[in-house]
C-alpha positions as CSV (number, residue, x, y, z in Angstrom):
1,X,0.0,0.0,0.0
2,X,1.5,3.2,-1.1
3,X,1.7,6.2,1.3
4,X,1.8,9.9,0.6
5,X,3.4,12.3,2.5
6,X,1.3,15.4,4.3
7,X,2.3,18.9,4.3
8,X,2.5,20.3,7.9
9,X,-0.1,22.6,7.0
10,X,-2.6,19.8,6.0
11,X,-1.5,17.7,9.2
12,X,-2.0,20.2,11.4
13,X,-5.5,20.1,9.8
14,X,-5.9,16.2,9.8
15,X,-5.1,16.8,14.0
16,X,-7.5,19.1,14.0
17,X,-10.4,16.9,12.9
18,X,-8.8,14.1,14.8
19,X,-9.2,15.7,18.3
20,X,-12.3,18.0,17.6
21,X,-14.5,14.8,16.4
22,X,-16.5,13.5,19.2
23,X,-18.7,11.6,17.0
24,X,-18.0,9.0,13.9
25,X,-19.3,6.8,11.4
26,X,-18.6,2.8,12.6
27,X,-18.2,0.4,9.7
28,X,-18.4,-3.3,10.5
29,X,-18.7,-6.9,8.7
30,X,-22.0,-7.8,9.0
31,X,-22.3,-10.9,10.6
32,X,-26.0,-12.0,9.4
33,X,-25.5,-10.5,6.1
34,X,-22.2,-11.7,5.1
35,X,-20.1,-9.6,2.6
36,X,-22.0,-6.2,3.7
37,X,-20.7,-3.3,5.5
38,X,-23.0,-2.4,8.6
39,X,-22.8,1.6,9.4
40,X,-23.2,3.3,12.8
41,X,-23.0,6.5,14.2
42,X,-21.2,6.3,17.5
43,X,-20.0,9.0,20.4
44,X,-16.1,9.0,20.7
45,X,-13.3,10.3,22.6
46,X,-9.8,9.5,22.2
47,X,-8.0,8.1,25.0
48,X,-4.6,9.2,26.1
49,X,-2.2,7.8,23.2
50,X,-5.0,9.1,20.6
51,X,-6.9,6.1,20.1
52,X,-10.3,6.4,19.7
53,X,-12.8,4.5,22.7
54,X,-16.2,4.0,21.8
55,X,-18.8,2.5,24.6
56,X,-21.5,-0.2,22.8
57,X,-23.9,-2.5,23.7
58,X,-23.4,-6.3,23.9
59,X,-27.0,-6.5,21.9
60,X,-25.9,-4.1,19.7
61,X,-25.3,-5.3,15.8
62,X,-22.2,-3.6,15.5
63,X,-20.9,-5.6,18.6
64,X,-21.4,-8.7,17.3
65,X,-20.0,-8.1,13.7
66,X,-16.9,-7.0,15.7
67,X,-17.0,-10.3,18.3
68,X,-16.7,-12.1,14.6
69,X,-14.5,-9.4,12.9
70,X,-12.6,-7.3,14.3
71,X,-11.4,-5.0,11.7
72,X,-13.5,-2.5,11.1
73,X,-13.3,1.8,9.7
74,X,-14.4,5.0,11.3
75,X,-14.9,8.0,9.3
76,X,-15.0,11.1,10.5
77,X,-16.2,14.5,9.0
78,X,-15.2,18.1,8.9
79,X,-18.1,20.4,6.9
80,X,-16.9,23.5,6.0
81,X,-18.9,24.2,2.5
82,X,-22.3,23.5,0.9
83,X,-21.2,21.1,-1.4
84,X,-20.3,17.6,0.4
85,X,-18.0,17.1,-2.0
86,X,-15.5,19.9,-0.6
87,X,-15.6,18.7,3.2
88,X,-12.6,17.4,5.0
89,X,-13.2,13.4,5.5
90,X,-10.5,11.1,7.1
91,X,-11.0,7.6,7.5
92,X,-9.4,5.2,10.1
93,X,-8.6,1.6,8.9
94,X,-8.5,-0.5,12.2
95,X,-8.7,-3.2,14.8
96,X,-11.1,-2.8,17.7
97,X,-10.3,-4.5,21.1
98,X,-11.9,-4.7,24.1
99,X,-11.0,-2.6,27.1
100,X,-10.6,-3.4,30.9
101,X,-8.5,-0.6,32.0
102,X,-10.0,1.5,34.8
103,X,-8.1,4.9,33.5
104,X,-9.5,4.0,29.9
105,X,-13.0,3.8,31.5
106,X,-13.0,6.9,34.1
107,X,-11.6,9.1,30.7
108,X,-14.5,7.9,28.4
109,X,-17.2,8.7,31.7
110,X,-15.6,12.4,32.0
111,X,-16.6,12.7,28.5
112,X,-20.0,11.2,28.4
113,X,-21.1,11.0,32.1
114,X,-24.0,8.5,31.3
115,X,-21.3,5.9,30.2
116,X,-20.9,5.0,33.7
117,X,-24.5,4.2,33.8
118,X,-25.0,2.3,31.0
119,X,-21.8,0.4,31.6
120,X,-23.0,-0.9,35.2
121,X,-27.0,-1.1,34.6
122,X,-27.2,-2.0,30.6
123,X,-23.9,-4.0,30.0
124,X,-22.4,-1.9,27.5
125,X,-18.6,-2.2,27.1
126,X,-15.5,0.0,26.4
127,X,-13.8,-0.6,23.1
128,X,-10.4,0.7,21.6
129,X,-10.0,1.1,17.7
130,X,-6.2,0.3,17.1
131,X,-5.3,2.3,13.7
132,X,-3.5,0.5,11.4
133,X,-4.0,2.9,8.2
134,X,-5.6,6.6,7.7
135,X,-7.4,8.0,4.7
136,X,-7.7,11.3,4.0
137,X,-9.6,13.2,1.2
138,X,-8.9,17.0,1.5
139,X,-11.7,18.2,-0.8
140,X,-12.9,17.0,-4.6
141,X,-9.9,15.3,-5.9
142,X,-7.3,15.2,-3.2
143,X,-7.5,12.4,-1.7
144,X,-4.2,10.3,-0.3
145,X,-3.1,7.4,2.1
146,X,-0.8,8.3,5.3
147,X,0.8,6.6,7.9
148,X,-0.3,6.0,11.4
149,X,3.0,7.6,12.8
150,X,2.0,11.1,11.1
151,X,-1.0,11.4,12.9
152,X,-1.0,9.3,16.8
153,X,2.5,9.4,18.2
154,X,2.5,13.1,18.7
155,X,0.8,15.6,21.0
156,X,0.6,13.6,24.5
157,X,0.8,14.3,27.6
158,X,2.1,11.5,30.8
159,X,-1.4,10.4,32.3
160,X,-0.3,11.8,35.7
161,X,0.5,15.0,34.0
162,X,-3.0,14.9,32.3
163,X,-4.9,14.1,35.4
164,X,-2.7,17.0,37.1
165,X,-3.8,19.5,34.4
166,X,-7.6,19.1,34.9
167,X,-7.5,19.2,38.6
168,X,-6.0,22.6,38.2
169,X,-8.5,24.1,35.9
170,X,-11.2,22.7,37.7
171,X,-10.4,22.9,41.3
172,X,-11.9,26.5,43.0
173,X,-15.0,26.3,41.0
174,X,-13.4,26.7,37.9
175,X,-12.1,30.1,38.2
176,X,-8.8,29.1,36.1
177,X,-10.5,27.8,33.8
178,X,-13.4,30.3,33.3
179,X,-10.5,32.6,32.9
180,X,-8.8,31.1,30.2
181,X,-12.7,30.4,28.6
182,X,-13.6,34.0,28.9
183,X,-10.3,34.9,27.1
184,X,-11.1,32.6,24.2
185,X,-14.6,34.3,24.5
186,X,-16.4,31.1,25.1
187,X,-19.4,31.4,27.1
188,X,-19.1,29.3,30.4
189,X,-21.6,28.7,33.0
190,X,-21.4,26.2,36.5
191,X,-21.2,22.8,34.3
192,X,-18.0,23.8,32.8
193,X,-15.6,20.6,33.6
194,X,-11.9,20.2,31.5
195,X,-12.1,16.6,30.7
196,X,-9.5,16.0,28.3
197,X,-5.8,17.7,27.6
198,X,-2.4,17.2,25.6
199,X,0.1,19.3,24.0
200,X,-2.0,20.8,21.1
201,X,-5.1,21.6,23.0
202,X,-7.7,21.1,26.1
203,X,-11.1,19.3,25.6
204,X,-13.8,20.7,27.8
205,X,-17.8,19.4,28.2
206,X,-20.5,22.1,29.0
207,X,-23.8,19.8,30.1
208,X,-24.0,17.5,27.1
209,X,-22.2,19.8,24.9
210,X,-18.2,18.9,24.3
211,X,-15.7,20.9,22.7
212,X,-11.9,21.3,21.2
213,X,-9.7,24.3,21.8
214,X,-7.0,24.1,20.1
215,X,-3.6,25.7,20.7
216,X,-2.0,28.2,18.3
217,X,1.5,25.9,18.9
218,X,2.3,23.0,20.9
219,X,3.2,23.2,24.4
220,X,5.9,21.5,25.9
221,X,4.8,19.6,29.0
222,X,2.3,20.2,31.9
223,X,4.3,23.4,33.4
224,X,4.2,25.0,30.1
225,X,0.6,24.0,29.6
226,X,-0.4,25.4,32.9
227,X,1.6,28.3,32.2
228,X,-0.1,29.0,28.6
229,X,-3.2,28.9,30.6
230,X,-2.3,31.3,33.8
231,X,-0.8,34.1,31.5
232,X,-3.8,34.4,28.8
């Protein structure tokens, strides 16, 4: 399989829709029809390498196409114009595996809250989609094939230095982080939390609402992100 290099501009992009999707198309093998791709629109988050998690149901047909097959796509979307044809897509070949860790779980529930819920009343699990292979088509007629490397082994923070991050903006009711909102004139009210961060930008969830902020450059570690923050 050939792969095409990415201009740093266009990665920065790709990194971009990476972080700031928390939703995706799931593409299985459909178990009881055999030879058909099965679509479903799933929540995601990333989890702290940059993998996505996604949180399903052991009933769900998507489940048990992956419990028979575990290679599956996600394809994520970036509209920016009227013509579908001109938005950003990127789509993740990969393996999905289940997951027992209790950091992967407590990061997917400070996302989606009612994960936690559904996880000890309804049985739904927590997944991991392993890339193996990205697609990318950057408008009508650029389209190209990149490597995994380009896009996951950048941008992350230690998990203590994550977890260490978030209690800072949202210790003291929030105030450092309301600050650093109210800079970025983003309205923020009492269900503020910071629930995700690395070295390109901080993930925050308002109610049910979640979004990216992304940084103008990459910090360094978690004294230069905490120091980004403090000065803005």
């Amino acid at each position: 399989m050939n792969h095409e290099s990415l201009s740093e501009d266009l990665l920065k992009a790709v990194q971009r829709m990476w972080h700031e999707s928390f939703h995706g198309l799931l593409s299985t093998h459909s178990l009881k029809y055999e030879g058909y791709p099965f679509g479903s629109l799933l929540p995601i988050c990333l989890d702290s390498r940059g993998r996505p998690l996604i949180m399903i149901s052991h009933l769900a047909q998507h489940t048990r196409n992956l419990d028979a097959d575990p290679r599956c796509s996600l394809t994520l979307t970036q509209p920016t114009h009227a013509d579908v044809l001109q938005w950003g897509r990127l789509t993740c070949l990969a393996d999905v595996e289940p997951v027992t860790s209790n950091a992967s779980m407590e990061r997917y529930c400070r996302y989606y809250p009612d994960g936690r819920r559904y996880h000890k009343e309804l049985n739904f699990q927590l997944y991991r989609l392993q890339p193996r292979h990205f697609y990318l088509i950057a408008g009508f007629g650029s389209a190209r094939w990149f490597d995994v490397s380009r896009l996951l082994e950048k941008g992350h923070l230690p998990a203590a230095s994550e977890l260490e991050i978030l209690y800072q903006l949202n210790a003291q009711e929030q105030q450092l982080l309301k600050t650093y909102l109210n800079h970025r004139q983003i309205d923020s009210d009492d269900s503020v939390q910071a629930v995700g961060a690395d070295l390109v930008g901080l993930d925050i969830r308002q109610g049910d609402r979640l979004l990216r902020l992304h940084f103008d450059s990459p910090v360094r570690d978690e004294r230069s992100f905490l120091s980004m923050i403090e000065s803005s």
